[in-house]
Every structure is written in structure tokens, then in C-alpha cells.
PyMOL Python script that loads the backbone (N, CA, C, O; Angstrom):
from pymol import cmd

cmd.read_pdbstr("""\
ATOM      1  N   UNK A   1      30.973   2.575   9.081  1.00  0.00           N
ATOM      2  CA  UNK A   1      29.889   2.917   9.989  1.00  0.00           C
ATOM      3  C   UNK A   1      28.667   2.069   9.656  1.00  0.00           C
ATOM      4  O   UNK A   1      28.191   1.985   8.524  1.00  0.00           O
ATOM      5  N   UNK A   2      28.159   1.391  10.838  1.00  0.00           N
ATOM      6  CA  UNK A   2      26.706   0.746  10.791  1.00  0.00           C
ATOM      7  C   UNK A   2      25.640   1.700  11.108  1.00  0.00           C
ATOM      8  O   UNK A   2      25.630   2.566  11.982  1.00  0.00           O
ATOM      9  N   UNK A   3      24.291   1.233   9.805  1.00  0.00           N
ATOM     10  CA  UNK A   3      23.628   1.907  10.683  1.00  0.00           C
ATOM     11  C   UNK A   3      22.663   0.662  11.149  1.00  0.00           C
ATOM     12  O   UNK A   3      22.679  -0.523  10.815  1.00  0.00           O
ATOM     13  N   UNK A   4      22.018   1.218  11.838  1.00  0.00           N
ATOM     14  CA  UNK A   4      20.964  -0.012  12.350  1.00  0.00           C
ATOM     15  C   UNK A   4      19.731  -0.571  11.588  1.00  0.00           C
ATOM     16  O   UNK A   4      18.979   0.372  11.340  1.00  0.00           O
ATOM     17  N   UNK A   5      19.144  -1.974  11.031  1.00  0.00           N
ATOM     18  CA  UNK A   5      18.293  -2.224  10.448  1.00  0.00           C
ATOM     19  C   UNK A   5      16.813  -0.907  10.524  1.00  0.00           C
ATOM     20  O   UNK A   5      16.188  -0.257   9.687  1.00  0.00           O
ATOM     21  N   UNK A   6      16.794  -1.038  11.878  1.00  0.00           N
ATOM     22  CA  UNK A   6      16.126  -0.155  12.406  1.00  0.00           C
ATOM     23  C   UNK A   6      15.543   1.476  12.107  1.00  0.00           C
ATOM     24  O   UNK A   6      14.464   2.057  11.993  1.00  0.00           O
ATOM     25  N   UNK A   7      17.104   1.801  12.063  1.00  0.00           N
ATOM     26  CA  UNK A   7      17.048   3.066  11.365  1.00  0.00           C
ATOM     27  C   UNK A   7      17.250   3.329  10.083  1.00  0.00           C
ATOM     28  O   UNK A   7      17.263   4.517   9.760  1.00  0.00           O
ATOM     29  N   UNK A   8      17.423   2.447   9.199  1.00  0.00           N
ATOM     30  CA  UNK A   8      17.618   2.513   7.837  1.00  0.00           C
ATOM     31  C   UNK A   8      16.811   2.613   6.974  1.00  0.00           C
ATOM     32  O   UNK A   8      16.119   1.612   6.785  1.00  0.00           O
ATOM     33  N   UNK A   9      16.576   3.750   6.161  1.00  0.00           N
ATOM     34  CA  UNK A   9      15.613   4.256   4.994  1.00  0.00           C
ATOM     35  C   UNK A   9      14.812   3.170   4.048  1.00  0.00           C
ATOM     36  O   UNK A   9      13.706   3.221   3.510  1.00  0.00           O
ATOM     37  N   UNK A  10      15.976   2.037   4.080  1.00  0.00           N
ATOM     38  CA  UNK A  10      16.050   0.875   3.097  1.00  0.00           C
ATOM     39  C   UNK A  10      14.819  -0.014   3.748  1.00  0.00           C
ATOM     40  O   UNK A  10      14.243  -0.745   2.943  1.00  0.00           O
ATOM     41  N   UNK A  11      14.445  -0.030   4.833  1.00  0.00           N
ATOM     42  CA  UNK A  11      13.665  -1.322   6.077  1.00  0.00           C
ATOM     43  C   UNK A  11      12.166  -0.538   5.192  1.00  0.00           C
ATOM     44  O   UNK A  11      11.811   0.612   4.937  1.00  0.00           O
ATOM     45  N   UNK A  12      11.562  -2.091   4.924  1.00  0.00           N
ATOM     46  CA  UNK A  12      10.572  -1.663   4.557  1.00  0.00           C
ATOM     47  C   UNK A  12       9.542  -3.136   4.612  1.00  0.00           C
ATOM     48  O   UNK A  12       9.861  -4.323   4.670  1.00  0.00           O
ATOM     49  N   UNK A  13       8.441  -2.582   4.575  1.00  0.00           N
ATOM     50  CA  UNK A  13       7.614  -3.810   4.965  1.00  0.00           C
ATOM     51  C   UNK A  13       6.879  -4.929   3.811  1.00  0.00           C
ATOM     52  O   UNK A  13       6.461  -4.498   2.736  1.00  0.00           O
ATOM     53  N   UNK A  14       6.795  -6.196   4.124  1.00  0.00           N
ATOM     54  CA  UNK A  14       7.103  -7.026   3.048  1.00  0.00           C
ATOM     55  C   UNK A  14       5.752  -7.694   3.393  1.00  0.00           C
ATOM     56  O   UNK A  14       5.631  -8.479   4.333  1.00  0.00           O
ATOM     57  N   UNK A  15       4.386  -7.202   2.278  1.00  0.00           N
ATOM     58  CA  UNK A  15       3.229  -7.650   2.633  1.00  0.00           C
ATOM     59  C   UNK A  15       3.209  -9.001   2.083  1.00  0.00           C
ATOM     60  O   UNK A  15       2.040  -9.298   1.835  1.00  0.00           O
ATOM     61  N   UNK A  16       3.851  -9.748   1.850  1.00  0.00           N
ATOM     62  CA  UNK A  16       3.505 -10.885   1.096  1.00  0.00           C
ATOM     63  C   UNK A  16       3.694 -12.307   2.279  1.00  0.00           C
ATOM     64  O   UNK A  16       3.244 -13.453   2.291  1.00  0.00           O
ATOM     65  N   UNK A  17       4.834 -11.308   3.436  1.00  0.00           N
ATOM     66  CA  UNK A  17       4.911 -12.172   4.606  1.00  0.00           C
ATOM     67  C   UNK A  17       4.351 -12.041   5.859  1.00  0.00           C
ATOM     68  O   UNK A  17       4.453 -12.889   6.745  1.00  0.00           O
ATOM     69  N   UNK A  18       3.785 -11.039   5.945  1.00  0.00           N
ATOM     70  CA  UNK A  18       2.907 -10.169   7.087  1.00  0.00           C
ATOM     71  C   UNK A  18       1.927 -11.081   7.656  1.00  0.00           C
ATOM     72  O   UNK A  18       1.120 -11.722   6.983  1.00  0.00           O
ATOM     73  N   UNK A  19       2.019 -11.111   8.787  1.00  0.00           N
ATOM     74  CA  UNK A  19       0.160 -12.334   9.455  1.00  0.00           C
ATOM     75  C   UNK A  19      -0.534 -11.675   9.841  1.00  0.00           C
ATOM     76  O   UNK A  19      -0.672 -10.507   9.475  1.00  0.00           O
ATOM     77  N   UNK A  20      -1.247 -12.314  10.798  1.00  0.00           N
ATOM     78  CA  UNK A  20      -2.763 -10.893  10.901  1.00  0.00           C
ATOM     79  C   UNK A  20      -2.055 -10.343  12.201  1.00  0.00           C
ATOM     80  O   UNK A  20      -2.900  -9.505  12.518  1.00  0.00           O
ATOM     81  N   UNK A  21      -1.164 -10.258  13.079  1.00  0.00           N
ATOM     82  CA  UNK A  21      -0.664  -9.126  13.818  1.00  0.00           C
ATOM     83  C   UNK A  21       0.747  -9.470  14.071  1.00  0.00           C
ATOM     84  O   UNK A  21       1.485  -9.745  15.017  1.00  0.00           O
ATOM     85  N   UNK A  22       0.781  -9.330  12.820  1.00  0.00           N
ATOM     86  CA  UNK A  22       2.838  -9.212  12.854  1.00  0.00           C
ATOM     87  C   UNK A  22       3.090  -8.881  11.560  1.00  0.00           C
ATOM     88  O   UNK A  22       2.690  -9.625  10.664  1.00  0.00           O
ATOM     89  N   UNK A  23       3.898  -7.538  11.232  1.00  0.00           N
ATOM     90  CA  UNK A  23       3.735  -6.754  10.328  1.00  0.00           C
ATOM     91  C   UNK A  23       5.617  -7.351  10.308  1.00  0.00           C
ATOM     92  O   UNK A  23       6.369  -7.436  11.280  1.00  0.00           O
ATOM     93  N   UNK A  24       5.889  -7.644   8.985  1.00  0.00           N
ATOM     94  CA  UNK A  24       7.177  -8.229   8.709  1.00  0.00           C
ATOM     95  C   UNK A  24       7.493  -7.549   7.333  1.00  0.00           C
ATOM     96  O   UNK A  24       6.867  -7.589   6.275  1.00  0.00           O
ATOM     97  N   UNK A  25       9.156  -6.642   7.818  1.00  0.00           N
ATOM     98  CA  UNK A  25       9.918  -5.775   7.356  1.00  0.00           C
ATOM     99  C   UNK A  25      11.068  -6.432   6.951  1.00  0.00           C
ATOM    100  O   UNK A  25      11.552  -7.357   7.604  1.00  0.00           O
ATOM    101  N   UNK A  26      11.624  -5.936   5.727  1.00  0.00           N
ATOM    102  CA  UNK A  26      12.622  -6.702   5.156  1.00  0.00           C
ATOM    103  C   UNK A  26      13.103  -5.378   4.416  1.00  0.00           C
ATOM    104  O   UNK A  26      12.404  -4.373   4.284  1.00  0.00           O
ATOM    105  N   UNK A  27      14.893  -5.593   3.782  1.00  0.00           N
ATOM    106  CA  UNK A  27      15.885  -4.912   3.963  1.00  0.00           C
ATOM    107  C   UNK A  27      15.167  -4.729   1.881  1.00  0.00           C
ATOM    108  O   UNK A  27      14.693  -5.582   1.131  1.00  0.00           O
ATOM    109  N   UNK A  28      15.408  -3.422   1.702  1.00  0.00           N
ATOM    110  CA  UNK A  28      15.523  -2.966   0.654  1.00  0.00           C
ATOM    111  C   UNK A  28      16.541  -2.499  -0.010  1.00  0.00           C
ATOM    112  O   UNK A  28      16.442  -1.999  -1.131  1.00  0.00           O
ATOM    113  N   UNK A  29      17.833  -2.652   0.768  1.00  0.00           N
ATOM    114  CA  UNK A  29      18.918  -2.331  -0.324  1.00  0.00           C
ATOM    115  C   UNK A  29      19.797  -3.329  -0.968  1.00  0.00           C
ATOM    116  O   UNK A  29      20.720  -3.936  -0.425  1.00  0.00           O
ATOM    117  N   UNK A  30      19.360  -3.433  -2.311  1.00  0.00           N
ATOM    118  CA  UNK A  30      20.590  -3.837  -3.034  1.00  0.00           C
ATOM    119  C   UNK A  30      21.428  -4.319  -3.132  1.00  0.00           C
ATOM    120  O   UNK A  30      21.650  -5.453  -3.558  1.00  0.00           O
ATOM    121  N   UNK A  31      22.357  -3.231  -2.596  1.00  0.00           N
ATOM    122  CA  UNK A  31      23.742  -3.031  -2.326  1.00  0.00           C
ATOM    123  C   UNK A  31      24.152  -3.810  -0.821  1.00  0.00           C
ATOM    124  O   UNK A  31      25.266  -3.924  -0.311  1.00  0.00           O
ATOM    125  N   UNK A  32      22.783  -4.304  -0.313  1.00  0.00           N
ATOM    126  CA  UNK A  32      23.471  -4.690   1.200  1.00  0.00           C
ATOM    127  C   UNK A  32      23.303  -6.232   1.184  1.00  0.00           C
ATOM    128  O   UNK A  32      22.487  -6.723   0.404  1.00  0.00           O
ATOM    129  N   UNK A  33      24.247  -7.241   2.244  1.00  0.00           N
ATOM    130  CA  UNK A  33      24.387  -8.408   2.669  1.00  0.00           C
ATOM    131  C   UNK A  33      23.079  -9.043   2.461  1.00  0.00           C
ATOM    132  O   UNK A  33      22.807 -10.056   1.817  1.00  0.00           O
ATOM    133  N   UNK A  34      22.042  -7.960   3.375  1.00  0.00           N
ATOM    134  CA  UNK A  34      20.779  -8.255   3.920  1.00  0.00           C
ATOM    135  C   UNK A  34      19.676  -8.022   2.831  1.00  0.00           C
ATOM    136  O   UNK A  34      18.530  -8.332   3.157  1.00  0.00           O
ATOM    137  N   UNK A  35      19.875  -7.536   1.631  1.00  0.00           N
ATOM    138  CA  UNK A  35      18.714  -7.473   0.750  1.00  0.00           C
ATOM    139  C   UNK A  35      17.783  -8.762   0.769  1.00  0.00           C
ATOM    140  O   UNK A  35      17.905  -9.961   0.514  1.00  0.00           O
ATOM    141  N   UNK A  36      16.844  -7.941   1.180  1.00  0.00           N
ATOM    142  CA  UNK A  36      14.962  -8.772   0.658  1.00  0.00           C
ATOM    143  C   UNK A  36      15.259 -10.267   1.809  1.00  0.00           C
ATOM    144  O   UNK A  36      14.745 -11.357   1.555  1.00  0.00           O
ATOM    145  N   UNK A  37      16.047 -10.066   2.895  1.00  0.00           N
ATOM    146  CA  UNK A  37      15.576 -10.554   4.063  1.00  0.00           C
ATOM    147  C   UNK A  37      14.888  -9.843   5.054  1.00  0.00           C
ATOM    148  O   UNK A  37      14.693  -8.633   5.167  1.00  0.00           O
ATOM    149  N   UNK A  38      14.533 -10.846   5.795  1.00  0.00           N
ATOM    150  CA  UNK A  38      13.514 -10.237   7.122  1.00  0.00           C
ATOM    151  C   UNK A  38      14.411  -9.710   7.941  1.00  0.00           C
ATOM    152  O   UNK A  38      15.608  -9.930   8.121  1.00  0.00           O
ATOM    153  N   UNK A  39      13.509  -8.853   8.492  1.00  0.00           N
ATOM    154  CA  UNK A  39      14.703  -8.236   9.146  1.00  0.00           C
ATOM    155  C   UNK A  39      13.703  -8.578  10.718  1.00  0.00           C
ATOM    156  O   UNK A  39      14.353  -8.126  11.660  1.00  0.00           O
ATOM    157  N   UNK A  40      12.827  -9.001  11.043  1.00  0.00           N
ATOM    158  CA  UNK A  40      12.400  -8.979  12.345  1.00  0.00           C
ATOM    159  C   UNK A  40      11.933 -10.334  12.613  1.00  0.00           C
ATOM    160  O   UNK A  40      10.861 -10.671  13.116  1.00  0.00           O
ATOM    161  N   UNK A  41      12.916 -11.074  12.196  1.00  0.00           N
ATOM    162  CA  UNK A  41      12.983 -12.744  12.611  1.00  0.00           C
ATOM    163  C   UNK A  41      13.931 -12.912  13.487  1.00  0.00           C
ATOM    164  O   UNK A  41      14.746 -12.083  13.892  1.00  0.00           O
ATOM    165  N   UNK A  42      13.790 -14.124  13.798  1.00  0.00           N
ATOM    166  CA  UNK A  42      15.269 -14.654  14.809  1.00  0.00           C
ATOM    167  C   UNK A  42      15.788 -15.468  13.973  1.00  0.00           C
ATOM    168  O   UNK A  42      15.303 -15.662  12.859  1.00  0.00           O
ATOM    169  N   UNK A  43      16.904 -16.078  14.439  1.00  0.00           N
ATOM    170  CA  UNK A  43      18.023 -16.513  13.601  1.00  0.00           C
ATOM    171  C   UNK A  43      17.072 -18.149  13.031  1.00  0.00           C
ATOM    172  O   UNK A  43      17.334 -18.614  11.921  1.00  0.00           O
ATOM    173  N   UNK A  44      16.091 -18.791  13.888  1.00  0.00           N
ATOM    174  CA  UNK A  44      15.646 -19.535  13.585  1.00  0.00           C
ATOM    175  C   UNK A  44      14.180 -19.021  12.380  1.00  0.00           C
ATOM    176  O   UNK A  44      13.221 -19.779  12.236  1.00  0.00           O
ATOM    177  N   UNK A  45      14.236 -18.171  11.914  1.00  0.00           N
ATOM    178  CA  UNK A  45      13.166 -17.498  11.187  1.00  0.00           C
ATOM    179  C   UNK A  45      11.413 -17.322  11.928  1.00  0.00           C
ATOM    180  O   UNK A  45      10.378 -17.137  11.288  1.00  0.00           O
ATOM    181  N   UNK A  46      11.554 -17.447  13.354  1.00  0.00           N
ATOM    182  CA  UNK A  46      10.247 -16.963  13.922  1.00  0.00           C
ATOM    183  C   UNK A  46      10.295 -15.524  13.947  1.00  0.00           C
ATOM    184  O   UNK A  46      11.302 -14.818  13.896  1.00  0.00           O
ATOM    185  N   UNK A  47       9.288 -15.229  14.017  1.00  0.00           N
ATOM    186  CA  UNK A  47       8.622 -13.845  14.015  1.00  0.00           C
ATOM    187  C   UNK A  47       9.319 -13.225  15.811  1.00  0.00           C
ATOM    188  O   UNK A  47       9.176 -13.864  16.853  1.00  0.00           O
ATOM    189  N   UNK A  48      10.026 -11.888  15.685  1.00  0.00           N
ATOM    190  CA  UNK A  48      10.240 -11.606  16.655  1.00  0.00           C
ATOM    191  C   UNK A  48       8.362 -10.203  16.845  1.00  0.00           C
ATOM    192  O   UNK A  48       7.816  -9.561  15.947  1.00  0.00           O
ATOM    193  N   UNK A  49       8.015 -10.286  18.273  1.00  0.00           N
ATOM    194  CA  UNK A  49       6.924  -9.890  18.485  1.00  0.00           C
ATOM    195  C   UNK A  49       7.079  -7.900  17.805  1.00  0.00           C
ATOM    196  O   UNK A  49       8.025  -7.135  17.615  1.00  0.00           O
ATOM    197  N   UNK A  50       6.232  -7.850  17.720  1.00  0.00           N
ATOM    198  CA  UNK A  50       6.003  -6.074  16.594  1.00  0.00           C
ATOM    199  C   UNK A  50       6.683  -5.133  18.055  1.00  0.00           C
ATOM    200  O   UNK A  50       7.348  -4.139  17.763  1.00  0.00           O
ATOM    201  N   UNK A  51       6.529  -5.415  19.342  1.00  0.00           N
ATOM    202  CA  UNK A  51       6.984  -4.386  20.249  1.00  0.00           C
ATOM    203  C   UNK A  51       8.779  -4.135  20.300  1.00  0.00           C
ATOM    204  O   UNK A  51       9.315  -3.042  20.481  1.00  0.00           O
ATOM    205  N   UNK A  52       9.437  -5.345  20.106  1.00  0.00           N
ATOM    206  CA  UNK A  52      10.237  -5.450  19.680  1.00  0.00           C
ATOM    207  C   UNK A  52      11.241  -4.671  18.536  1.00  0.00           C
ATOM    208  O   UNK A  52      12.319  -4.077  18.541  1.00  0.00           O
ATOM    209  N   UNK A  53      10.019  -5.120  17.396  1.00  0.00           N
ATOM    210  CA  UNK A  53      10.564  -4.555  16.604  1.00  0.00           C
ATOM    211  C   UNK A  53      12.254  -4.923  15.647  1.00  0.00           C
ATOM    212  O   UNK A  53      12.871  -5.962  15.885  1.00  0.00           O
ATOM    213  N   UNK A  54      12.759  -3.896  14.625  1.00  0.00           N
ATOM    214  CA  UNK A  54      13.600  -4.636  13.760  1.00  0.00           C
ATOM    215  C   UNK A  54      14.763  -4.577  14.940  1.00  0.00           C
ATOM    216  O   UNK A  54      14.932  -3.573  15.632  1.00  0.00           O
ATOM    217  N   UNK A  55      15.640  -5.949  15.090  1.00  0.00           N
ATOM    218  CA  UNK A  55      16.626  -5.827  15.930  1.00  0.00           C
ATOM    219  C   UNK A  55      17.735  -5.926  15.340  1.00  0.00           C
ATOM    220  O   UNK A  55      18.701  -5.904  16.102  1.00  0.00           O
ATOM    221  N   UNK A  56      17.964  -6.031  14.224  1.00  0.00           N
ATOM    222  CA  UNK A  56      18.801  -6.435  13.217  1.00  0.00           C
ATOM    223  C   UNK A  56      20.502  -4.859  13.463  1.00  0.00           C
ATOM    224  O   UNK A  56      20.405  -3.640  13.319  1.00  0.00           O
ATOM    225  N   UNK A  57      21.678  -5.641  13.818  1.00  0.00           N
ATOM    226  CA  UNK A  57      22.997  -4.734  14.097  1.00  0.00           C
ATOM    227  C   UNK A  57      22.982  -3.763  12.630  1.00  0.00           C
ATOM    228  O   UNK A  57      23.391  -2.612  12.785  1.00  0.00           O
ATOM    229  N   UNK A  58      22.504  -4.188  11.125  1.00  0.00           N
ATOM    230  CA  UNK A  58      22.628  -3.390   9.941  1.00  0.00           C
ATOM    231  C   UNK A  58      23.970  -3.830   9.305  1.00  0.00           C
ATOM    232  O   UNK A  58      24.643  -4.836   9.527  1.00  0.00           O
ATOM    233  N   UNK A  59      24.191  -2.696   8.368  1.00  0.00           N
ATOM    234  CA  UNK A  59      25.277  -2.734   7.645  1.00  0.00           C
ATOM    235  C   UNK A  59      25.731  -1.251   7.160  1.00  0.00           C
ATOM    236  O   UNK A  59      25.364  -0.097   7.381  1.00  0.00           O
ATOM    237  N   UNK A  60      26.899  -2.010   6.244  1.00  0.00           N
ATOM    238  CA  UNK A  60      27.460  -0.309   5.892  1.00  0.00           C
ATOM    239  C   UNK A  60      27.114  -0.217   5.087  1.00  0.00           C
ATOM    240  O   UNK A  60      28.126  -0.143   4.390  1.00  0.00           O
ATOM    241  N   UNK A  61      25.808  -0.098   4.073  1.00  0.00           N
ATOM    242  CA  UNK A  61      25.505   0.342   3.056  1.00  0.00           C
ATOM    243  C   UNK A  61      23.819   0.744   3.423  1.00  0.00           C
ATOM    244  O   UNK A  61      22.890   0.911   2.632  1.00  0.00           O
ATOM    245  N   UNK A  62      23.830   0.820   4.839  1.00  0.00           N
ATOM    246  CA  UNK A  62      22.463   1.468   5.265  1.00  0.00           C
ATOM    247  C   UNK A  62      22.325   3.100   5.029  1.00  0.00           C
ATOM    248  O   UNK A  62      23.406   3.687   4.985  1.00  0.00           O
ATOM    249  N   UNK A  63      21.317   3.786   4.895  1.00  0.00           N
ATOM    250  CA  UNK A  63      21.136   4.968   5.274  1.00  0.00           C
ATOM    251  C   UNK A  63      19.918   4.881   6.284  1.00  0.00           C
ATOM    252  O   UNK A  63      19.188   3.915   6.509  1.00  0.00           O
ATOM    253  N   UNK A  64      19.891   6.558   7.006  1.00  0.00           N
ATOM    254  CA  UNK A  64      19.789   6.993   7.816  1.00  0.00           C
ATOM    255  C   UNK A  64      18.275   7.914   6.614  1.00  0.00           C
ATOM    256  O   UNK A  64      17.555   8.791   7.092  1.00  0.00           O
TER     257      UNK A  64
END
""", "prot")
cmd.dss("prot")
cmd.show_as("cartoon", "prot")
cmd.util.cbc("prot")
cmd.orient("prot")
């Protein structure tokens, strides 16, 4: 079971990459593929816009 970047306990926000209005969240688990990447970039690493939000499919080592 996936859960979604989105919904995952682990998504957390990464002030060291943040600009002045784009707040950039990156994966806190560990255990996952996606650790301590962005999670609200595009595949080319631009900033996807904050309305948007994390679009990221997740993994199986997300929680809820």
C-alpha cells in the first residue's frame, strides 16, 4: 500500500530550501526511496507552485 507524499506524517518542510513564497517539503523517512528529497519539485527540480502542493505518488514505507 502507497500512501501519498502528501499524506504522509514523514513530509516535512525543509527551511534551508524554502524562497520567499515557496515553502519546500521534503520526505523524512529513512526507511523510504525518497528520504531528504523534495517532494514539491518537478522531475526537472523547479519548484512546483505552493497551490499545488506535494504531488509526489509516495511509497510503502509512508504513514498516514
Amino acid at each position: 500500500m502507497r500512501i501519498r507524499c502528501k499524506f504522509c506524517r514523514y513530509a516535512e518542510i525543509d527551511q534551508s530550501a524554502c524562497l520567499k513564497k515557496w515553502t519546500a517539503y521534503q520526505c523524512g523517512n529513512p526507511l523510504s526511496e525518497f528520504y531528504h528529497a523534495l517532494l514539491n519539485v518537478d522531475l526537472d527540480g523547479v519548484p512546483i507552485p505552493s497551490e499545488q502542493g506535494i504531488t509526489w505518488s509516495g511509497c510503502e514505507q509512508g504513514k498516514e
